[in-house]
N, C-alpha and C positions, 0 to 999 in steps of 0.2 A: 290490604283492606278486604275483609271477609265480604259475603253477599250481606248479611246482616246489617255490617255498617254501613256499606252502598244503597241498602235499599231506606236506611236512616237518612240519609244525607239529600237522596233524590224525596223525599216527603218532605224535608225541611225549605229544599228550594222550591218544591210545589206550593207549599205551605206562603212562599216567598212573593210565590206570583200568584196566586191564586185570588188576591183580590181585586183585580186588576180585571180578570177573569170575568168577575164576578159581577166589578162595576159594569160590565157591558151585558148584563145577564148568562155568563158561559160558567164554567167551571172543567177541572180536569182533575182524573184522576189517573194511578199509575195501575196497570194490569200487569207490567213484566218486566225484568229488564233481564236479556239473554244471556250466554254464554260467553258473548263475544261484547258485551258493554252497552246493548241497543236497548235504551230506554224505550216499552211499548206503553203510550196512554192512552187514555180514552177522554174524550172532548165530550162537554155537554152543553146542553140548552143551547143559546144564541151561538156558541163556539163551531155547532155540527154546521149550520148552511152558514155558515161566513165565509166569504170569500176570501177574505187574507189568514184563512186557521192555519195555513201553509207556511204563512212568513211568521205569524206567532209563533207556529212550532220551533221554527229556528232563529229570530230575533230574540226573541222573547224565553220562551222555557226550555230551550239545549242551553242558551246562553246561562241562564240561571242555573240550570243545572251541572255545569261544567266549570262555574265558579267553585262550585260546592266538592266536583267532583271531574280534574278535569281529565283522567283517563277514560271517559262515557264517549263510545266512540259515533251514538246519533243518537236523535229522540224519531221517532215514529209515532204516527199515531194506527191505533188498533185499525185489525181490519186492511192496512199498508204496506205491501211490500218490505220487506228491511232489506229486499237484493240493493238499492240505489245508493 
């Protein structure tokens, strides 16, 4: 799978959860995904000071995204470390 179709697949699973996002006031979007499979997003509105954006990121959108695509080896969000 090219980066083209990877980066198809991870908007589809954003696409997926996104309104979920959305119903709490948040939304996300994709800024990168690296060399090595690391999904980098970017969280908005209600999403930025929420305390569980952490367990989102990985209940919720690596899960969905790894339905879609499941060699993506983490989601991060911007801004975050990818060493962890």
């Amino acid at each position: 799978m090219n980066k083209e179709e990877i980066t198809n697949k991870v908007h589809t699973a954003l696409d997926e959860i996104r309104p979920f996002l959305q119903s709490d006031g948040g939304d996300i979007s994709l800024v990168d995904i690296t060399d090595d499979l690391t999904v980098v997003v970017k969280l908005h509105g209600a999403c930025i000071g929420c305390r569980v954006n952490q367990m989102t990121l990985k209940s919720g959108v690596e899960m969905t995204i790894k339905k879609y695509i499941p060699n993506i080896n983490k989601v991060v969000q911007e801004g975050a470390s990818t060493d962890a």
